[in-house]
N, CA, C and O of each residue as an XYZ file, in Angstrom:
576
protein
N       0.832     -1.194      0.000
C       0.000      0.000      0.000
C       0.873      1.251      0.000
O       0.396      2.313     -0.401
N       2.074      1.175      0.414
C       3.001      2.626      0.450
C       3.487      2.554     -0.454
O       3.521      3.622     -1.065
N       4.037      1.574     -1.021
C       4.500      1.649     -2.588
C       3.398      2.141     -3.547
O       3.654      3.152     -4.201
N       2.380      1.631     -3.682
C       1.267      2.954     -4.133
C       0.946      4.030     -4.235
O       0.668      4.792     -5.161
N       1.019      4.086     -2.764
C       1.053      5.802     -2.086
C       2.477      6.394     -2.878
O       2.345      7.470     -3.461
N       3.438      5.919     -2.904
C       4.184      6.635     -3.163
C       4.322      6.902     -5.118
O       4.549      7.947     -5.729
N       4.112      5.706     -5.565
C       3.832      5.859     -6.999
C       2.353      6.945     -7.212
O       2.419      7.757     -8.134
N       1.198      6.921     -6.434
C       0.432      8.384     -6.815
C       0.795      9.362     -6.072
O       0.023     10.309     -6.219
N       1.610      9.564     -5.348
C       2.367     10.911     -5.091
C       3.572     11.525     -6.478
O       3.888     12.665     -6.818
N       3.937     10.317     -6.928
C       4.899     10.896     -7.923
C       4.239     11.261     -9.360
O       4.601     12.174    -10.102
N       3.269     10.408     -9.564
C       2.101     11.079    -10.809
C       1.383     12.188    -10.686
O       1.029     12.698    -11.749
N       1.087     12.675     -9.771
C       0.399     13.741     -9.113
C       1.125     14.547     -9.005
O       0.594     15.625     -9.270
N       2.406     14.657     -8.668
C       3.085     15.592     -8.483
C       3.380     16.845     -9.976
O       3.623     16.518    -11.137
N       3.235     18.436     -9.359
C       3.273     19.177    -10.171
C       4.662     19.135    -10.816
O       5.622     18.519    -10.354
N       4.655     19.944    -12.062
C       5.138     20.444    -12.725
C       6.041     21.981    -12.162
O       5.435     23.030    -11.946
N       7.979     21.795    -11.950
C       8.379     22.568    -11.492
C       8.187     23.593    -11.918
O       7.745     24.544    -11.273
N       8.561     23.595    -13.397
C       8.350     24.431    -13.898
C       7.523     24.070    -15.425
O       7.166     22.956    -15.809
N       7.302     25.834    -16.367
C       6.257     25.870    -17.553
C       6.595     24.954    -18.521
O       5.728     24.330    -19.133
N       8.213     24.761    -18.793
C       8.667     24.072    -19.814
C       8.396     22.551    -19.709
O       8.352     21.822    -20.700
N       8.210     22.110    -18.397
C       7.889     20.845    -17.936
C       6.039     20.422    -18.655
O       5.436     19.858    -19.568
N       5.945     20.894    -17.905
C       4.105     21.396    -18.172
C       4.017     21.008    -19.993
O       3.172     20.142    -20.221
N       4.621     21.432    -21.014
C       4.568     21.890    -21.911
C       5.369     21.155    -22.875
O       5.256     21.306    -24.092
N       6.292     20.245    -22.234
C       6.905     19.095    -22.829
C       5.582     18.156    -22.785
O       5.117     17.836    -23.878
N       4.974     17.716    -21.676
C       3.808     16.620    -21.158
C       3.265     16.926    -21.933
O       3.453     16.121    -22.845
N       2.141     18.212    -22.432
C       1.245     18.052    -23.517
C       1.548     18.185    -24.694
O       0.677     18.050    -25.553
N       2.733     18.454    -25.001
C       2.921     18.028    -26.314
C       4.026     17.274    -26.648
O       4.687     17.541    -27.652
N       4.401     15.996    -25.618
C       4.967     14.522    -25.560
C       2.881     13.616    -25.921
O       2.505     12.827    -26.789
N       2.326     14.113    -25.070
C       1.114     13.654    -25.375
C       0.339     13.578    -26.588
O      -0.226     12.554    -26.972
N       0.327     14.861    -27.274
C       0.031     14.809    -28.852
C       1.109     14.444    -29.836
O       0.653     13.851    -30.814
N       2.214     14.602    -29.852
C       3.090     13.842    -30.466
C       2.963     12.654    -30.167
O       3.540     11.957    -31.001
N       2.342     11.897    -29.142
C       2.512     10.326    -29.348
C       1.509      9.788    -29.967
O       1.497      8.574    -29.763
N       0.504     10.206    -30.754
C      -0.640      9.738    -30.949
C      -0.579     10.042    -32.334
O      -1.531      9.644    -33.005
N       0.817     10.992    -33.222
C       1.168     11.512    -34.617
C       0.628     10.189    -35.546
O      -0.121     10.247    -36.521
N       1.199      9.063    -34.980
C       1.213      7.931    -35.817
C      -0.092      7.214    -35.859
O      -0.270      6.721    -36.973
N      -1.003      7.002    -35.079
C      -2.169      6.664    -34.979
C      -2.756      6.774    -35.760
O      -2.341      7.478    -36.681
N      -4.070      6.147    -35.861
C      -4.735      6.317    -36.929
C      -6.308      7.101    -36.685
O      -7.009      6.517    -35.858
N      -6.836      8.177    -37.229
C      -7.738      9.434    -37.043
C      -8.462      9.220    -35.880
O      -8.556     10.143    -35.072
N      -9.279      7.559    -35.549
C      -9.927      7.688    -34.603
C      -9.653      7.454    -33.434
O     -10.584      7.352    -32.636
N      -8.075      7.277    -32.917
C      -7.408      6.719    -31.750
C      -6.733      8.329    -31.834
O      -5.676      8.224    -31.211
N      -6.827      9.382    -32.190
C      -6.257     10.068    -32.065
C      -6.556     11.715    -30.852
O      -6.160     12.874    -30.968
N      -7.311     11.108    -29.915
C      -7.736     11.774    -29.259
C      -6.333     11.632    -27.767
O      -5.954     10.527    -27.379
N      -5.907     12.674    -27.296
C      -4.790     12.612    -26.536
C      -5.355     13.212    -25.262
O      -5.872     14.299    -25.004
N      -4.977     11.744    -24.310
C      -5.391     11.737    -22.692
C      -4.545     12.635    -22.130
O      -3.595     12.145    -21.520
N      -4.660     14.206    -22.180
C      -4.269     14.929    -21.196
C      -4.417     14.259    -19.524
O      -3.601     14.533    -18.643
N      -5.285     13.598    -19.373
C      -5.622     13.317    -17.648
C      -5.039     11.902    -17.473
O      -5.468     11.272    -16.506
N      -3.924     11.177    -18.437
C      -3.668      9.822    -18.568
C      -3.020      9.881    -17.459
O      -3.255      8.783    -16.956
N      -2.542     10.290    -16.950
C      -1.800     10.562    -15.441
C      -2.733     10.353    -14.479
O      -2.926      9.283    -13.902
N      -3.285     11.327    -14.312
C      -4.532     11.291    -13.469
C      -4.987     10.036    -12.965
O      -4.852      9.504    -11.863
N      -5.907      9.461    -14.666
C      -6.824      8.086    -14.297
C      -5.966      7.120    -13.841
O      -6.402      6.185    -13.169
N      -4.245      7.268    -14.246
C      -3.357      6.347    -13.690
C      -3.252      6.044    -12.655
O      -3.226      4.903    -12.196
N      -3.144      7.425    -11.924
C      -3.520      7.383    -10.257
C      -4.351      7.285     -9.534
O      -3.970      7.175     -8.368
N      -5.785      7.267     -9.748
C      -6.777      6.830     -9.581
C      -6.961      5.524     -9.550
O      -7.513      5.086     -8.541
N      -6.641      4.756    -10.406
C      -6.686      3.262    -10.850
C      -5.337      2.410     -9.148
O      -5.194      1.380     -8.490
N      -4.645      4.046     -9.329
C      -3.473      2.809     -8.380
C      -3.858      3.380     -6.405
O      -3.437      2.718     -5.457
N      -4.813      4.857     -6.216
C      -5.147      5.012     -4.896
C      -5.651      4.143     -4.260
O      -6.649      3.688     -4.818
N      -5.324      3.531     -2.985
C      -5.830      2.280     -2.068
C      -6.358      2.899     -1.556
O      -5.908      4.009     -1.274
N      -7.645      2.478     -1.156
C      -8.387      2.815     -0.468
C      -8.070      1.470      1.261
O      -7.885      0.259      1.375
N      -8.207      3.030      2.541
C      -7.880      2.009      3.911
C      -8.598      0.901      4.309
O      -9.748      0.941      3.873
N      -8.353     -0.058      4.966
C      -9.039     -0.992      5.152
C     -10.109     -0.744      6.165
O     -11.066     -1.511      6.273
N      -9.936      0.480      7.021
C     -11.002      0.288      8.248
C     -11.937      1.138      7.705
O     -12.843      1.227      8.534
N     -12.269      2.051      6.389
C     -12.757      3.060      6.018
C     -14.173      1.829      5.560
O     -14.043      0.729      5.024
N     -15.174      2.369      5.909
C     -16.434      1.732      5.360
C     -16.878      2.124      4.239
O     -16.797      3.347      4.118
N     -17.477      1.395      3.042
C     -17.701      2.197      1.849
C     -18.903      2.916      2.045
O     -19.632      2.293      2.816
N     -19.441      4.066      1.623
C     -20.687      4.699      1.988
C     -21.728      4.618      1.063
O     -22.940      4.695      1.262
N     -20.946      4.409     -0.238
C     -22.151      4.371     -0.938
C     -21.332      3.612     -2.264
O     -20.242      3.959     -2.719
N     -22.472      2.111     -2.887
C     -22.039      1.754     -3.722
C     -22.171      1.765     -5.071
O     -21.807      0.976     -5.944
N     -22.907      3.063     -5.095
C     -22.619      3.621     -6.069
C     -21.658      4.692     -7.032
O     -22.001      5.145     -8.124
N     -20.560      4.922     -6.426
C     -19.603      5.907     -6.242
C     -18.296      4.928     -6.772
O     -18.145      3.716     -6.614
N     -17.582      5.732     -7.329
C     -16.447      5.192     -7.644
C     -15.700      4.434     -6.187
O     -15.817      5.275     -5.296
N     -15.213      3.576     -5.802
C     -14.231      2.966     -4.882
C     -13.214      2.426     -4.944
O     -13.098      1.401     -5.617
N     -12.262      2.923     -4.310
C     -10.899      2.440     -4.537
C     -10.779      1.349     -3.895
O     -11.390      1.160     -2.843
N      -9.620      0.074     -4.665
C      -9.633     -0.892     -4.306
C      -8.665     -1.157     -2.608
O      -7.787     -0.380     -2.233
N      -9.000     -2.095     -2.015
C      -8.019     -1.967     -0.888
C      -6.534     -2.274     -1.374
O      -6.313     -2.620     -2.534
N      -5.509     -2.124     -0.404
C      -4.445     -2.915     -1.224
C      -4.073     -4.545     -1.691
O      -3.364     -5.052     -2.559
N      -4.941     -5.034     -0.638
C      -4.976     -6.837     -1.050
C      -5.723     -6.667     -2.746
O      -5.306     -7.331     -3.695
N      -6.556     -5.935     -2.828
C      -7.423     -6.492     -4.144
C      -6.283     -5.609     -5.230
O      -6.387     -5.933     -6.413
N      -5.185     -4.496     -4.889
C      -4.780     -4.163     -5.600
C      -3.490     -5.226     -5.869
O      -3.373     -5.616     -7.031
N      -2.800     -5.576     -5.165
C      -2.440     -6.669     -5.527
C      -2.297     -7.357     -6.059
O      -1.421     -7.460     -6.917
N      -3.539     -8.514     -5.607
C      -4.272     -9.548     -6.443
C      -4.475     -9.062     -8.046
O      -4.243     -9.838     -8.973
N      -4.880     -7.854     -8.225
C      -4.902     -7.773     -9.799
C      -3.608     -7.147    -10.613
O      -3.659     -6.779    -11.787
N      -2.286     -7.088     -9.658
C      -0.828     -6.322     -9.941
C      -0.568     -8.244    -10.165
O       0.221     -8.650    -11.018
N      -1.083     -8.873     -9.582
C       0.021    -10.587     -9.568
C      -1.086    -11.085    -10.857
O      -0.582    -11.552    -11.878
N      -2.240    -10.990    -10.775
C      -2.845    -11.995    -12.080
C      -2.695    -10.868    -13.408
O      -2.941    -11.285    -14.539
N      -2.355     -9.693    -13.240
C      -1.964     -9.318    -14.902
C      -0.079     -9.737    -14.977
O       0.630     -9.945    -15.961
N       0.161     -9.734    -13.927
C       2.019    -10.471    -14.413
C       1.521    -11.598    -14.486
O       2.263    -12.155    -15.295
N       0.476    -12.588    -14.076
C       0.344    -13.989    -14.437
C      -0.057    -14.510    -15.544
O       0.174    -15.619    -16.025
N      -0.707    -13.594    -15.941
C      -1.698    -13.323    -17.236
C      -0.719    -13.128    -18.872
O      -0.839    -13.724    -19.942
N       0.278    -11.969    -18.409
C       0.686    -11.678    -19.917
C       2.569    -11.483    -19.202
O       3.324    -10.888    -19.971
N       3.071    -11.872    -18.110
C       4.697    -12.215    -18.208
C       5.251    -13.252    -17.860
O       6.441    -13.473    -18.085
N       4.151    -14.378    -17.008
C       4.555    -15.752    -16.615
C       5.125    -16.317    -17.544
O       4.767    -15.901    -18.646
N       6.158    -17.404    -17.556
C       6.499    -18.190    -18.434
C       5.463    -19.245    -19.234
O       5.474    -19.879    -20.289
N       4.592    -19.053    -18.130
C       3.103    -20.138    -18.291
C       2.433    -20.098    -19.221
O       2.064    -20.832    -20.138
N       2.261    -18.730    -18.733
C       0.789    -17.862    -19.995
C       0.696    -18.542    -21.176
O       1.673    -19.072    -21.707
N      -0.382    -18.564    -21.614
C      -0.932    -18.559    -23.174
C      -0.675    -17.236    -23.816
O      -0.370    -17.184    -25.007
N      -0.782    -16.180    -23.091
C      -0.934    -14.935    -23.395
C       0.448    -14.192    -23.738
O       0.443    -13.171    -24.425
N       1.305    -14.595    -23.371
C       2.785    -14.048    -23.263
C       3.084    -14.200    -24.809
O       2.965    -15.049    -25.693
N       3.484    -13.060    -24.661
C       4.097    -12.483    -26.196
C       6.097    -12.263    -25.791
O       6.667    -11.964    -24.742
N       6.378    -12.431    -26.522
C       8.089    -11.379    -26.664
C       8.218    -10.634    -28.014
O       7.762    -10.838    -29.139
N       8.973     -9.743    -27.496
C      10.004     -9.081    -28.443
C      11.048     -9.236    -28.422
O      11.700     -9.511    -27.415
N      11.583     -9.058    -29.847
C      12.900     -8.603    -29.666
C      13.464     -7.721    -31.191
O      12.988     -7.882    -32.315
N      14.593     -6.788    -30.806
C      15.338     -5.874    -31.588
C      16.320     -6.161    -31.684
O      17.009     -6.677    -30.804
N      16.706     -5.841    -33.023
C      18.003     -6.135    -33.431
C      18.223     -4.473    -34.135
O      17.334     -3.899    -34.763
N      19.351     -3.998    -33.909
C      19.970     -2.994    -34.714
C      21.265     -3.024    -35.645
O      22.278     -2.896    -34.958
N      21.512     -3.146    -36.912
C      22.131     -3.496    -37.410
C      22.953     -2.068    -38.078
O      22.399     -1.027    -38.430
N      24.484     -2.392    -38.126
C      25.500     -0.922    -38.291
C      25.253     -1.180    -40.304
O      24.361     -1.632    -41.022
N      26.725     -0.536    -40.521
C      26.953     -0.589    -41.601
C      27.455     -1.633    -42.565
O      27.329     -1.824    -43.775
N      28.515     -2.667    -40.860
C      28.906     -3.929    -41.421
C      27.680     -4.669    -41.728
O      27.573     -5.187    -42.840
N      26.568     -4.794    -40.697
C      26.187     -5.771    -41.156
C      24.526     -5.562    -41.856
O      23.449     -6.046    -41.507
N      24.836     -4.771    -42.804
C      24.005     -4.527    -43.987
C      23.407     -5.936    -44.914
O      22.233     -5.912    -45.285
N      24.038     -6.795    -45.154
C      23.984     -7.902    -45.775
C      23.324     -8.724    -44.640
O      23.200     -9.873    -45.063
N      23.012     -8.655    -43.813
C      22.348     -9.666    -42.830
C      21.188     -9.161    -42.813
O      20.190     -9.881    -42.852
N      21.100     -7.415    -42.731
C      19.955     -6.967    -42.786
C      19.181     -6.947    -44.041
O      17.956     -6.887    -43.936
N      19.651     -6.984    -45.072
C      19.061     -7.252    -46.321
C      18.630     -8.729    -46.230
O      17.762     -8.844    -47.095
N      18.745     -9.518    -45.822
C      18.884    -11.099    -45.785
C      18.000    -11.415    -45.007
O      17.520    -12.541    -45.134
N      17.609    -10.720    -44.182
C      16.361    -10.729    -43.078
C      14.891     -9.721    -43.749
O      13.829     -9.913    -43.157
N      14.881     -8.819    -44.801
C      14.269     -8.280    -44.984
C      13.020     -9.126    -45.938
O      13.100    -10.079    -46.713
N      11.500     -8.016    -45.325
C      10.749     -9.232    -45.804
C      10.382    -10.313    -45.091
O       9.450    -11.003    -45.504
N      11.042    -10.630    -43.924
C      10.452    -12.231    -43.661
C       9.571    -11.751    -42.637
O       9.625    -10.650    -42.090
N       8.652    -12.798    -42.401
C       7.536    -12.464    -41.504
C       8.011    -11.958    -40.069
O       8.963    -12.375    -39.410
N       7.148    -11.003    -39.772
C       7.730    -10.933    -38.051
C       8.966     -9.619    -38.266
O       9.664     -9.445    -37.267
N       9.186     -8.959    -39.144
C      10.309     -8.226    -39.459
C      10.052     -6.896    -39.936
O       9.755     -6.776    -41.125
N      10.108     -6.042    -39.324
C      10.086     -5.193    -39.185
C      11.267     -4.085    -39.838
O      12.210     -3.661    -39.170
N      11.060     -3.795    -40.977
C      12.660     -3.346    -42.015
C      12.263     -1.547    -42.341
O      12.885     -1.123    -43.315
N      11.510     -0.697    -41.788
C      11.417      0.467    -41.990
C       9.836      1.139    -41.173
O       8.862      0.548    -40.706
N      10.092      2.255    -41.261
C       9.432      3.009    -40.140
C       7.820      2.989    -40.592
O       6.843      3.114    -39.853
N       7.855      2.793    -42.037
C       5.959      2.455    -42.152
C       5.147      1.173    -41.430
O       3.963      1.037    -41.123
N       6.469      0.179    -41.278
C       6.069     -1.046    -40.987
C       5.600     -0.413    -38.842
O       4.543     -0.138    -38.274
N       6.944     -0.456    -38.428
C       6.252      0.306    -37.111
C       5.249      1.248    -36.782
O       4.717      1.468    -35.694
N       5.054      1.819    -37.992
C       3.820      3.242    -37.200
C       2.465      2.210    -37.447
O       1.427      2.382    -36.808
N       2.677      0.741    -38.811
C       1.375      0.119    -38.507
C       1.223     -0.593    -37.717
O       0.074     -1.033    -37.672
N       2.239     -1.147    -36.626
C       1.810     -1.969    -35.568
C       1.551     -0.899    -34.379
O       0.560     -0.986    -33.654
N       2.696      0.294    -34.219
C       1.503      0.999    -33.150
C       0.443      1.440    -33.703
O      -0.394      1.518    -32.803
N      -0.017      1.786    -34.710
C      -1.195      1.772    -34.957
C      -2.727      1.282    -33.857
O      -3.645      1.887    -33.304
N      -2.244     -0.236    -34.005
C      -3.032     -1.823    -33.767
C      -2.565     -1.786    -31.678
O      -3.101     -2.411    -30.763
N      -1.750     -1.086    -31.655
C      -1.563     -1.303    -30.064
C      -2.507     -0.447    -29.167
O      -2.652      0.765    -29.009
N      -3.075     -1.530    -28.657
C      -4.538     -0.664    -27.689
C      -3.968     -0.384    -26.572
O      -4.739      0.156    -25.780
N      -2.502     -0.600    -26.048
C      -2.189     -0.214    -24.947
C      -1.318      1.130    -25.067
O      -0.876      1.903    -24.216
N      -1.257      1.099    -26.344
C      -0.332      2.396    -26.740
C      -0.400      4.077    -26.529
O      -1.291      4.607    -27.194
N       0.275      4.829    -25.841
C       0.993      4.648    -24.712
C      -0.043      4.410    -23.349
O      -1.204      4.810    -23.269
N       0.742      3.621    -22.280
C      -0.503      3.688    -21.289
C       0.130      4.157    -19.929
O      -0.646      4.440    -19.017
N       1.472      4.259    -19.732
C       2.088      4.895    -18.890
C       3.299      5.662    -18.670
O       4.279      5.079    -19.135
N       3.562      6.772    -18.119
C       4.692      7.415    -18.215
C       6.116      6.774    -18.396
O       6.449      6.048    -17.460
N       6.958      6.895    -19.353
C       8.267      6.331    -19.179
C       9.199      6.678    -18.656
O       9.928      7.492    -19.222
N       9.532      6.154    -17.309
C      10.362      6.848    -16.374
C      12.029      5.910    -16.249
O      12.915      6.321    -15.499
């Protein structure tokens, strides 16, 4: 629960200064350049709902009304921090995907030509802007 607390203290936290402020919203619309027209709406408050999603709510606090948004306690936050690593980073998963990158210099041009084309390969920047395109998680949290 303090590791929480302390991750929505650091999302929450202002902006020292204007230039800061002003990188964020337009790191925010620049990330969405590549998208395609109707994903192109940019979560100024993606911070926000971030921290919202991660505030614990105390355990002795009674809920008052269940109709109201409620924050989860920290056991249930937890429980859903261990079944999405169980879900999509276990070795187990069905769900587990990898990546991987390769960057290739000048020597090895001929390997990269030799790889170009094959499925799964990724050989120029149209090919990437169409898979973020297709990424529904794209971006979903600050990169720190």
């Amino acid at each position: 629960a303090m590791e929480a607390g302390a991750v929505v203290a650091q999302l929450l936290e202002r902006d020292a200064k204007l230039s800061d402020e002003i990188g964020s919203v337009w790191g925010e619309i620049l990330a969405l350049e590549t998208l395609s027209a109707r994903l192109k709406q940019p979560a100024f408050d993606r911070l926000e709902r971030l921290a919202e999603h991660l505030t614990v709510q105390e355990e002795d606090v009674e809920v008052q009304s269940q109709s109201t948004s409620v924050s989860p306690t920290a056991a249930e936050l937890k429980q859903h921090v261990v079944a999405f690593f169980d879900k999509h980073f276990s070795a187990d998963s069905e769900d587990r995907r990898a990546m991987s990158s390769r960057v290739y210099g000048h020597k090895g041009k001929e390997v990269f030509e030799s790889h170009k084309g094959a499925p799964g390969v990724l050989s120029n920047y149209s090919d990437v802007r169409h898979v973020k395109q297709y990424l529904s998680l794209y971006p979903l949290a600050p990169y720190y």
